[in-house]
N, C-alpha and C positions, 0 to 999 in steps of 0.2 A: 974575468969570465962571468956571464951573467948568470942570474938563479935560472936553476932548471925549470924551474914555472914560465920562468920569460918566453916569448915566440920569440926571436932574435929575428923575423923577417919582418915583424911590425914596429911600427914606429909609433912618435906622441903626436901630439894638433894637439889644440885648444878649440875646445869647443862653448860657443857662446852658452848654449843651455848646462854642459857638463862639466866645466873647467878643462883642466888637463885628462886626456883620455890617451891611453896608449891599446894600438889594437887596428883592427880594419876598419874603413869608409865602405859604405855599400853606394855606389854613384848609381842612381836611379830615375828613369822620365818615365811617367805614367801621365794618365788622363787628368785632366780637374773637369770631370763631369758627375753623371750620378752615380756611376762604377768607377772604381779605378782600376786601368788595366793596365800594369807595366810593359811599356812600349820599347825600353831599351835600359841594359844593365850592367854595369862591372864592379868587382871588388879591386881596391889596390890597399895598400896600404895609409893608416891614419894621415900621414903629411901631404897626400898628395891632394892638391888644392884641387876645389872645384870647378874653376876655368879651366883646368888643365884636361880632368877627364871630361867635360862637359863636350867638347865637340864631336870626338868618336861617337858619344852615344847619340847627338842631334845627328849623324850623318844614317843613323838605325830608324828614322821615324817617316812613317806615310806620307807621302808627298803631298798629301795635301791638308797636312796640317800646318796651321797658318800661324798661330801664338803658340810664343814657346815665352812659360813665366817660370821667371827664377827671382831668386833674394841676390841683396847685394852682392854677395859674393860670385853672382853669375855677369854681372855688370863689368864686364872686362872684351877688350878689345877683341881678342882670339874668339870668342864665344861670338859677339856682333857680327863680328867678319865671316861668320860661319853660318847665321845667321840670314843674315845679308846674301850671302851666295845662291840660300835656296829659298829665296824672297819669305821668306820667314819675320815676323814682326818678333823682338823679343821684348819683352816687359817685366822691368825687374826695378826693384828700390833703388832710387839714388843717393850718390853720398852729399852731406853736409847737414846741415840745421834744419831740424820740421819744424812747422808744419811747409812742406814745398808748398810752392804758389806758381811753379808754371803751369805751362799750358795743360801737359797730360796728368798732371798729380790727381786731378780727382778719379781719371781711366784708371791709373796703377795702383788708385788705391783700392779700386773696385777687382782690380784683377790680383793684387796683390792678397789680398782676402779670400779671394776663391784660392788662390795656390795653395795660401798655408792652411786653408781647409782639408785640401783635398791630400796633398803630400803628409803633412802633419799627422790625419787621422788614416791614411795609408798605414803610414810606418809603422802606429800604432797596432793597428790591427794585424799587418804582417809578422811583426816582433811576438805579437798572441795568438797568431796561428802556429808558428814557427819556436815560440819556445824562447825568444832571442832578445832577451830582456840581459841579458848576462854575460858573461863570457860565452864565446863557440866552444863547440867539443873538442875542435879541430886546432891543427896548428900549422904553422907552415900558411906560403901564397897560395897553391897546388890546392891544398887541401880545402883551406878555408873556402876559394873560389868555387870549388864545387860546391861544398855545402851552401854557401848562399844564395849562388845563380841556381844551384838545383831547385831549390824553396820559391827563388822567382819562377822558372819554370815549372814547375807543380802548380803553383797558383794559378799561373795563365792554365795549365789544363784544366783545373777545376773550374777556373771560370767557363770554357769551351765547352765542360762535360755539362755545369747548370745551365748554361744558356741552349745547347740542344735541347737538354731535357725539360725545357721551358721552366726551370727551376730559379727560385729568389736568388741573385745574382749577390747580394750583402748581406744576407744571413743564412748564419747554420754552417758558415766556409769551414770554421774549424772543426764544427763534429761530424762533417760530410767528411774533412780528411784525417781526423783522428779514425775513421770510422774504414776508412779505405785498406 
């Protein structure tokens, strides 16, 4: 029987920046422009790989968005394939030895930079609006899932409420919603 702290609905992954983490994935596509607006969202649980949730949420995104950049871990056939269907370019690191020398390596690496830009300092600042540097309050899939997509959703409406109000679009997000 596990400790009553445990959520018994989440699981472990390894994560390159964290080691072993046991706990939820927030699976997220947002923009890599000068805002970032989450474009499509799910929570599953820690093991569930990235190729796997990656397609649902590319079937969530405006039809005419063209590049879709992901890291290695999005370089998987299912994702391509998906990809591919809705003439969508995807660009994402490849495997083996750097520095690459084909054709595209110096395009991925120019878009490869803007991604972990923009996803990177997302997280960042979603996690410090949201409090979510830590464990969730929450426990259970049910529960967790709300709490996080709700946070996604709040955000896009703050973003909708500053950009009506012709208001700075990346700053002030958290004490505009501490403040709500």
């Amino acid at each position: 029987m596990p400790h009553t702290s445990i959520d018994t609905e989440a699981h472990w992954t390894k994560s390159g920046w964290h080691g072993w983490v046991y706990g939820w994935k927030l699976h997220l596509v947002s923009t890599a422009a000068a805002v970032w607006i989450p474009l499509a969202a799910d929570l599953t649980a820690a093991n569930v790989a990235d190729n796997e949730a990656a397609p649902t949420l590319l079937d969530e995104l405006p039809a005419d968005a063209q590049f879709v950049l992901g890291d290695l871990h999005y370089n998987a056939p299912n994702v391509q394939a998906r990809c591919d269907r809705a003439c969508r370019t995807l660009v994402t690191t490849r495997y083996g030895p750097y520095p690459h020398t084909d054709g595209g390596a110096d395009v991925r690496r120019v878009f490869h930079k803007l991604r972990s830009v923009a996803i990177e300092n997302f997280n960042e600042q979603f996690k410090g609006i949201f409090d979510c540097h830590g464990a969730v309050l929450t426990r259970g899939l049910v529960a967790t899932k709300r709490f996080a997509l709700g946070a996604v959703f709040v955000y896009q409406l703050a973003l909708l409420y500053r950009f009506d109000q012709q208001l700075d679009l990346r700053v002030g997000l958290k004490a505009f919603l501490c403040a709500a």
